[in-house]
Every structure is written in C-alpha cells, then in structure tokens.
C-alpha positions as CSV (number, residue, x, y, z in Angstrom):
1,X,119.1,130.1,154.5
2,X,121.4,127.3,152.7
3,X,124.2,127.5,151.6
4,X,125.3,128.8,147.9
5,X,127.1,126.2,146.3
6,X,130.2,127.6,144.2
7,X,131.5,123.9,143.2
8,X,129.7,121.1,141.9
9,X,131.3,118.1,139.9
10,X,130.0,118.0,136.4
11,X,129.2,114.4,137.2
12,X,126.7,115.7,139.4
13,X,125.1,118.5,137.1
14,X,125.3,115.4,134.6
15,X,122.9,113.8,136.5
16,X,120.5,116.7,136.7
17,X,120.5,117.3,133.0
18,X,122.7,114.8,130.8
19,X,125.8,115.3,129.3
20,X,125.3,116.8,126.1
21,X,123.8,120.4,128.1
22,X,126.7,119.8,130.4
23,X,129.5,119.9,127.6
24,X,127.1,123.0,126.2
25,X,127.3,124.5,129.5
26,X,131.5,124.1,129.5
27,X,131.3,125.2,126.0
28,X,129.2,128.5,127.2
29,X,130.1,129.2,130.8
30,X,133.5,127.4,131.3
31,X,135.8,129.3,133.2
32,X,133.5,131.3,134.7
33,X,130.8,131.1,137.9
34,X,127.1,131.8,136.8
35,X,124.0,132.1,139.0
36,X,121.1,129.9,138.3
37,X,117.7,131.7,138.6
38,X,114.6,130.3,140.6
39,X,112.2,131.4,138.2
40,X,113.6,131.1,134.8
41,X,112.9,134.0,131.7
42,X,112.3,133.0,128.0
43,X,115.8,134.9,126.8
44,X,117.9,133.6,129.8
45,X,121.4,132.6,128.7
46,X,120.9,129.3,130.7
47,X,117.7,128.8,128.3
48,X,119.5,129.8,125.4
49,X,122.9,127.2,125.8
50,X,121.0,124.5,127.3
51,X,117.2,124.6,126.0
52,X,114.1,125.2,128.3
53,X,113.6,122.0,129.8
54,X,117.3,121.1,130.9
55,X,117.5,124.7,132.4
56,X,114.4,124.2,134.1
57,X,115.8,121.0,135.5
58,X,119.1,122.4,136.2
59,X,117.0,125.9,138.4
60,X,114.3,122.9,140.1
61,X,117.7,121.5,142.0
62,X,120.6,124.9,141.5
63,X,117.9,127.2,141.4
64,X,119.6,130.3,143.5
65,X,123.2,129.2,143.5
66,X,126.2,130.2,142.0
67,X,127.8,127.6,139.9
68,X,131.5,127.2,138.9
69,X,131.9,125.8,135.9
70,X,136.2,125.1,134.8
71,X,137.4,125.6,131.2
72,X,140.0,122.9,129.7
73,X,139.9,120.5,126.9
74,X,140.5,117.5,129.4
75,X,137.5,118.1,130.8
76,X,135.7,118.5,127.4
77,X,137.5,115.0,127.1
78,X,136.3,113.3,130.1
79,X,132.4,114.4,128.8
80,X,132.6,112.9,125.8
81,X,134.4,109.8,127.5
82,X,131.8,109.4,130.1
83,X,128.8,110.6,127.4
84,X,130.4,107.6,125.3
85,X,130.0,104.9,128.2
C-alpha cells in the first residue's frame, strides 16, 4: 500500500494538468483537502471545476490520495505569475 499524499506543490499538480485547472482548483478547493477518485463519475466535483480530461489526468497520477490544496491570494498571484511565464 503507498502512501496518501496530503501535500503536493501546485507546481507539481501544474505539471499534471496546467495552470489554468490549477488556479480553478484553488479557486474551488482552496483551503481544504479533497480526495481524488480512481475511477472518476460524470457529476464529480473534480469534473465539474476542472473539466473531464484535466481530472482524468489529475486521478491517472493522484488517483486515491488526499490532496491539500492552501487558500490566499499570493498564491492566486504566483499562478498567474508563473501561467504568465
């Protein structure tokens, strides 16, 4: 059994699924951890803040984790700086 990650960078989720879903996800999970299903559903809330093929993405490599997401408007700022580059 691995371990569940609780943590990840949003540099690293970035590179999973681009910044744009990443500032989504802030914008809809921020502050909070969320698990990411294996086997996605048509109305999950990961689907419905990201669209089906970045969730897809984000469950092929998070699939069965928890992920923590943080909440502040520097961070919003450093995703739209490093989106920008």
């Amino acid at each position: 059994m691995r371990p569940k990650r609780t943590t990840e960078t949003l540099a690293d989720i970035a590179e999973v699924i681009g910044w744009d879903a990443v500032l989504q996800l802030v914008r809809c999970f921020g502050g909070q951890r969320f698990y990411v299903r294996q086997k996605l559903k048509v109305d999950d809330a990961l689907v419905a803040a990201i669209g089906q093929e970045a969730a897809e993405a984000l469950a092929q490599i998070y699939g069965g984790d928890e992920i923590y997401l943080p909440i502040s408007l520097r961070r919003e700022i450093e995703c739209r700086a490093l989106m920008a580059q």
